[in-house]
C-alpha positions as CSV (number, residue, x, y, z in Angstrom):
1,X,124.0,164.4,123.8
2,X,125.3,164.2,127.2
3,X,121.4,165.1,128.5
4,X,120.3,162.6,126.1
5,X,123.1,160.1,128.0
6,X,122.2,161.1,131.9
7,X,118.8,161.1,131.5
8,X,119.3,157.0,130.3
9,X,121.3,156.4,132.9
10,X,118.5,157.6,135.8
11,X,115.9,155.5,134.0
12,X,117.7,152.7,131.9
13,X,113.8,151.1,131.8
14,X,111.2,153.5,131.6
15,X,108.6,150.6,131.8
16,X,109.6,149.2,134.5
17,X,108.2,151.8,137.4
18,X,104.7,150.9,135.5
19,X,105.5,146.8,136.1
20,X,105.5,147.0,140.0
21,X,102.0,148.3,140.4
22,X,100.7,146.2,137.8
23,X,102.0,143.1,139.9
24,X,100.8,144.2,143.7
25,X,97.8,144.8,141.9
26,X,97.7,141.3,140.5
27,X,99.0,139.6,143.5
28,X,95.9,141.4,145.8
29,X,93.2,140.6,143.0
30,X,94.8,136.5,143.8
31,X,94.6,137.5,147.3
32,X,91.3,138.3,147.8
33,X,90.1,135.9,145.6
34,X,91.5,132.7,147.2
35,X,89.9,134.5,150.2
36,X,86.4,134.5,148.5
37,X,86.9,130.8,147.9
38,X,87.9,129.9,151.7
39,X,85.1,132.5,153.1
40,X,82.8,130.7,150.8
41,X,83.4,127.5,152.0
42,X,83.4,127.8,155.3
43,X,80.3,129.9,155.2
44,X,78.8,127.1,153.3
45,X,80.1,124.8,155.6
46,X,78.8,126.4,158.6
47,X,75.0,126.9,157.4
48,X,74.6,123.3,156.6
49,X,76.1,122.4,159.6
50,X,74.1,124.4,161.6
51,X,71.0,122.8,159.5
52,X,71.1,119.8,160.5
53,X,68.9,117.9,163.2
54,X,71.7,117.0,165.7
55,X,73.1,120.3,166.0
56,X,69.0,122.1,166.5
57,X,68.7,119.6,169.5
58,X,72.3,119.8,170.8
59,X,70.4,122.6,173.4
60,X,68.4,119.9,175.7
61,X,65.7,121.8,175.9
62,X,65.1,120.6,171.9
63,X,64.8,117.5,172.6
64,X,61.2,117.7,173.7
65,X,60.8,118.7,170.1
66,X,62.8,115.8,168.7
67,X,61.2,112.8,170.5
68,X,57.2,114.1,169.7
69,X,58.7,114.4,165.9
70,X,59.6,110.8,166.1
71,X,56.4,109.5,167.2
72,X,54.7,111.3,164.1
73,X,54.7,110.0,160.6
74,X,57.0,113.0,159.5
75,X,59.8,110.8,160.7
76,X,58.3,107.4,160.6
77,X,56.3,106.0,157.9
78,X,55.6,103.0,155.5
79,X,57.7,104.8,152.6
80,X,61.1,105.7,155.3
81,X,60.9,109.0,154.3
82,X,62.1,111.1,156.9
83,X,62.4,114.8,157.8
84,X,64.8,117.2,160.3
85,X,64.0,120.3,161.9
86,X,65.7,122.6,159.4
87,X,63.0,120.7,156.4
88,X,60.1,122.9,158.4
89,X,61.7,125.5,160.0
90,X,64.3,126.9,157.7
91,X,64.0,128.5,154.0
92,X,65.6,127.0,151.2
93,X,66.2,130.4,149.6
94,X,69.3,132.3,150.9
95,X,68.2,135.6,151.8
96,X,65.2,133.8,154.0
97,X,67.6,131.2,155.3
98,X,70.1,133.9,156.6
99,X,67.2,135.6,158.5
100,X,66.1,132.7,159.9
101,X,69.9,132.0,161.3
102,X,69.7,135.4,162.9
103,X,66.3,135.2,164.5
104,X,67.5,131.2,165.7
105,X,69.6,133.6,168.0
106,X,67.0,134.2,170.7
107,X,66.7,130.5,171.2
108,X,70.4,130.5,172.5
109,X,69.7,133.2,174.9
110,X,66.4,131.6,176.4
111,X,68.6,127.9,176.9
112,X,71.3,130.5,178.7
113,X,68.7,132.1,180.6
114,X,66.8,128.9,181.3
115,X,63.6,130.2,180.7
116,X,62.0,126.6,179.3
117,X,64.6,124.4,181.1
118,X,62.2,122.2,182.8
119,X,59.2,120.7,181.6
120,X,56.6,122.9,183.5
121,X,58.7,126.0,181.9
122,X,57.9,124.2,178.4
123,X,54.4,123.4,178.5
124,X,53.8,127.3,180.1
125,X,54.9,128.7,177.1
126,X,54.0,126.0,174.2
127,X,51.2,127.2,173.5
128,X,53.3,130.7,172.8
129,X,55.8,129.2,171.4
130,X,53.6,126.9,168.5
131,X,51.3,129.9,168.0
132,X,54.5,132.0,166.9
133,X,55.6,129.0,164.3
134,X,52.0,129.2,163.1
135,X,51.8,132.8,162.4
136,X,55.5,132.7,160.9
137,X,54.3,129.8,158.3
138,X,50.9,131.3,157.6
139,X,53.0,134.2,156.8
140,X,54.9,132.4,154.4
141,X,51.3,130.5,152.9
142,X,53.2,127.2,154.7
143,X,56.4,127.7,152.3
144,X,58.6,124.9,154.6
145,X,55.6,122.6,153.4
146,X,55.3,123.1,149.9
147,X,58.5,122.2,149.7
148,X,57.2,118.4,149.7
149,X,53.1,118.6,149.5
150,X,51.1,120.9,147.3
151,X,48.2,121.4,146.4
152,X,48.8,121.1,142.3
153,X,50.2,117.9,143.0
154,X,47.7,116.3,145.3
155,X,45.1,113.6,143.7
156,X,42.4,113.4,145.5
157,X,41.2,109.7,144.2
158,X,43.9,108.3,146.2
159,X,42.9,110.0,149.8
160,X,39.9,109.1,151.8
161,X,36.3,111.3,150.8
162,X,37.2,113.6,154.1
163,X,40.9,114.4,153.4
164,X,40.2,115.2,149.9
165,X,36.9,117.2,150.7
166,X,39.1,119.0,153.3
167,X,42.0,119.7,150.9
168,X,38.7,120.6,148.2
169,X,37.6,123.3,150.5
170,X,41.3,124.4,151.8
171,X,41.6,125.5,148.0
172,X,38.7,127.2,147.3
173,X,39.1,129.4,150.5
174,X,42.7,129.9,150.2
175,X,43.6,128.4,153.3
176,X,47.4,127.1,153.9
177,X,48.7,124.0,155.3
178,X,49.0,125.6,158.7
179,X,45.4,126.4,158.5
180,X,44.5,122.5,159.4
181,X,47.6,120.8,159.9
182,X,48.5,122.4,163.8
183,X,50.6,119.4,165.7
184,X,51.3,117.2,163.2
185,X,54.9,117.1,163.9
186,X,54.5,118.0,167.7
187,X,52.2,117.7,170.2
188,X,49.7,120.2,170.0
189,X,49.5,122.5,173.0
190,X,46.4,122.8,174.9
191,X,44.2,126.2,174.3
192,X,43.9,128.5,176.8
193,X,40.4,129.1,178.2
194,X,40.8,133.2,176.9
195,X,43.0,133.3,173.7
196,X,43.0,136.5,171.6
197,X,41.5,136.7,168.2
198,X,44.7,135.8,166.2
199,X,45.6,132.6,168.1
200,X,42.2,130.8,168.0
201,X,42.1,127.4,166.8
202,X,40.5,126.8,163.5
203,X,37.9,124.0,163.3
204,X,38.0,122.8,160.2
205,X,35.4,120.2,160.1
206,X,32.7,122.6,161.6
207,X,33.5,125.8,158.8
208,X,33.5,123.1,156.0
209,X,29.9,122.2,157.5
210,X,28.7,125.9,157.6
211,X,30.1,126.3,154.0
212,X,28.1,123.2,152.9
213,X,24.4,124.5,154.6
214,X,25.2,127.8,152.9
């Protein structure tokens, strides 16, 4: 009896060693996630602020970029529709969109390093520099495009005899917008007089020609 007695005074509440780590367990679990929801937010928050066209040309060196896209009818047209650099250049899809951030990365260091801080620096390397946007999108079959023209969609009764006999032909060859549409946001930089096999303009007009004699 007197066992029975000490050992309910040294524990009075045998449950109650089990409540404490039931509730640090449950004030961590609230913890982390009210953190999820801030981290979330902010991470949010910080893509789509870095998508938009005022921060891409915050680095002066971008706006080269942003005044040949507003002489094009990407940014002005009968219908106002507009478009930013992030509409071309960066995926809607997460996973892309993230790797996209990551690569933006070298830009910063070339505006530290000055490497295209003058115009003569620029047009030296544009023809580099559009040839590597090229590649990227043909890589992608033009997926930045699609995102507002395809192919599926098109009707050709409403575009001119060549545009649709050109879009005609892009199909049955598999070609992407890339293919044809080179400097239709920016200017288009002038070829080099030796150019290496993957970097060669495509004439579009004279293939669709050889196509038709064959």
């Amino acid at each position: 009896m007197e066992n029975e007695n000490t050992a309910q005074n040294e524990n009075p509440n045998p449950d109650k060693k089990l409540c404490f780590p039931r509730k640090k367990w449950l004030i961590w679990g609230l913890l982390i996630f009210i953190g999820g929801i801030l981290f979330t937010g902010v991470f949010s928050f910080t893509l789509e602020a870095t998508n938009t066209t005022e921060f891409c040309t915050s680095c002066h060196t971008m706006e080269t970029n942003l005044n040949e896209l507003k002489e094009t009818v990407h940014s002005r047209n009968a219908l106002g529709i507009t478009v930013g650099c992030a509409d071309c250049h960066v995926p809607k899809s997460i996973g892309p969109k993230l790797w996209a951030k990551f690569m933006a990365a070298k830009d910063v260091y070339h505006e530290i390093m000055g490497t295209i801080d003058t115009p003569e620096k620029y047009e030296a390397r544009r023809w580099e520099m559009a040839n590597r946007v090229w590649e990227k999108m043909r890589a992608t079959n033009s997926r930045e495009c699609r995102g507002c023209h395809s192919f599926e969609n098109m009707d050709f009764d409403y575009q001119d005899r060549a545009s649709a006999k050109k879009h005609k032909w892009a199909i049955e060859k598999g070609k992407t917008c890339i293919d044809c549409h080179q400097g239709i946001a920016h200017h288009e930089p002038k070829e080099p007089e030796v150019v290496e096999e993957p970097y060669k303009y495509i004439d579009i007009d004279k293939l669709i020609g050889e196509a038709g004699e064959d």
